[in-house]
C-alpha positions in Angstrom: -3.4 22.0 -20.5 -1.6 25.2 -21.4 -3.1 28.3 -23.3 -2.0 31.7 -24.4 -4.9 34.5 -24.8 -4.6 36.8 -27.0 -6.1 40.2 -26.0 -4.7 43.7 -26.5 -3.1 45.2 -23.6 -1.2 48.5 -24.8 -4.0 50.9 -24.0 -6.4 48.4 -22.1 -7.0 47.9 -18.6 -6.2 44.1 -16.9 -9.0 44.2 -15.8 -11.2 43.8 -19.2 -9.7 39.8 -19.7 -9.1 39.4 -15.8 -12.8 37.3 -15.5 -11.5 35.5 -18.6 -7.9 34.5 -17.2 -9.9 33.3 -14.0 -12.2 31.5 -15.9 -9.9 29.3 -18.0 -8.0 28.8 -15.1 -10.7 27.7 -13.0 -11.7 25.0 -16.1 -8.1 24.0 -15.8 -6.1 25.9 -18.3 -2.9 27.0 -17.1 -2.7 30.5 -19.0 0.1 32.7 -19.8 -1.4 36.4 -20.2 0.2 38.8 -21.6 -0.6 41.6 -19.2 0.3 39.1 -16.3 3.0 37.1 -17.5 4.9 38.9 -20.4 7.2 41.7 -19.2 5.6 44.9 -20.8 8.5 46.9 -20.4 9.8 47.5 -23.6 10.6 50.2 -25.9 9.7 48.8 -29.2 7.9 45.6 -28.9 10.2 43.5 -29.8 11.2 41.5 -26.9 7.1 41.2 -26.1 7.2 39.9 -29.3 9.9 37.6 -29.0 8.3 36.2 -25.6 4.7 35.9 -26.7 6.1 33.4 -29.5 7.8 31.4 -26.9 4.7 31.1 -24.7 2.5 30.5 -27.6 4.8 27.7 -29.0 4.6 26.3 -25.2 1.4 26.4 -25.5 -1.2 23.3 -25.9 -4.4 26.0 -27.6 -4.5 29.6 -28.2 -7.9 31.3 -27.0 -8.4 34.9 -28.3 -10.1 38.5 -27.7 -9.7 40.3 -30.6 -11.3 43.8 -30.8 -10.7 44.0 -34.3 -8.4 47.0 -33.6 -5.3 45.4 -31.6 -2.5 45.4 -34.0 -0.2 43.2 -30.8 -3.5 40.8 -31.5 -3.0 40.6 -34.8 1.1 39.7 -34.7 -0.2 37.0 -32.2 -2.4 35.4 -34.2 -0.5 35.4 -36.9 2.6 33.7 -35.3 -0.6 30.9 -33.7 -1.5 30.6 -37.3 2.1 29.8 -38.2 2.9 27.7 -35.8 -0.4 25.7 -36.8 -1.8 26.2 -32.9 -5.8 25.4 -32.6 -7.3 28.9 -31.5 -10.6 29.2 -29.3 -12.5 32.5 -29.8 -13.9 34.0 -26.8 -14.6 37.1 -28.7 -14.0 38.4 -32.3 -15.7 41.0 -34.8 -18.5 39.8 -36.7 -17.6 38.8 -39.9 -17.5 41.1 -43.2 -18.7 40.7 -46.8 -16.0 39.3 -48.5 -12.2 38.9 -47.8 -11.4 40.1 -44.3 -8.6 39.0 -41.2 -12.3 38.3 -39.3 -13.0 35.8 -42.0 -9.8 34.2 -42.6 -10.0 33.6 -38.6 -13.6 32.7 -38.8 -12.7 30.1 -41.7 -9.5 29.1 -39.5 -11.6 28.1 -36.5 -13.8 26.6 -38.5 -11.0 24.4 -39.6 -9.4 23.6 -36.5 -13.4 22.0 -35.6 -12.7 19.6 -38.9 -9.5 18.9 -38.1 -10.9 17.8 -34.4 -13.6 15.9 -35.8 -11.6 14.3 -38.7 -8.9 13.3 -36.3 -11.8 11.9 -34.0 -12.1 8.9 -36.8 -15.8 10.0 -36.7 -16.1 11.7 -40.3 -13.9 11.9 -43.2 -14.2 11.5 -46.9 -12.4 12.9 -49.5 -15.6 14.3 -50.9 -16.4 16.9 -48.3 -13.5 17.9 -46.4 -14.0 21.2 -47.8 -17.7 21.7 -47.6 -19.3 24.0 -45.3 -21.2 22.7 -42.4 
C-alpha cells in the first residue's frame, strides 16, 4: 500500500519524520517523503508542488505531521482533501474553540472513520450518518 506523509521540511531536519518513514515502512507502507523522494531544489515551490500532487494522487492514504505552522503542510493537505484521499494523523495540533484548519482536519478524519465503517456494511442509517460518536 502506498502513502504520502505530510510533514514540513523547509526549515526541519530529516531526521524529525526519519523514525516515522521507517516505521510505516516496516508496517508495509511504501512511502514517498518529501524530504527523501521530492526534489527540493527549487526556487519557488512550484515544481515541489507540482510533484507532491503527483505522489499524493499515486498514493493509496495520506498520513500527516502537521505542526500547525507548515504552510507546504497545509497546500498538501489541502490538494489530499481535494483529491478525497483518507488521511492518517500521526500528529496534529490540539483542537481550537470554534472554526479552525485543526478542526476541519479533526472533523475530516473523523469522517474518513465513517466512511470506513459505512462502507464495511457494518453501520449505516440515514438517521445518524451525521452524529457524533
Amino acid at each position: 500500500m502506498k502513502t504520502f506523509l505530510i510533514c514540513p521540511v523547509r526549515g526541519h531536519d530529516a531526521t524529525e519524520t526519519e523514525n516515522i518513514v521507517k516505521k510505516l515502512e516496516n508496517d508495509g507502507y511504501k512511502v514517498h517523503w518529501p524530504p527523501r523522494d521530492t526534489n527540493q531544489n527549487d526556487d519557488t515551490g512550484y515544481k515541489i508542488c507540482k510533484q507532491n500532487l503527483m505522489a499524493i494522487m499515486m498514493s493509496n492514504v495520506v498520513h500527516f505531521v502537521w505542526n500547525g505552522e507548515s504552510q507546504g503542510c497545509l497546500f498538501d493537505l489541502g490538494m489530499a482533501f481535494a483529491l478525497g484521499k483518507k488521511v492518517i494523523p500521526i500528529s496534529m495540533p490540539d483542537k481550537t474553540d470554534g472554526k479552525s484548519f485543526q478542526n476541519m482536519v479533526t472533523e475530516w478524519v473523523r469522517l474518513n472513520d465513517l466512511d470506513r465503517i459505512i462502507n464495511s456494511g457494518r453501520y449505516c442509517t440515514s438517521s445518524n450518518l451525521w452524529e457524533d460518536k
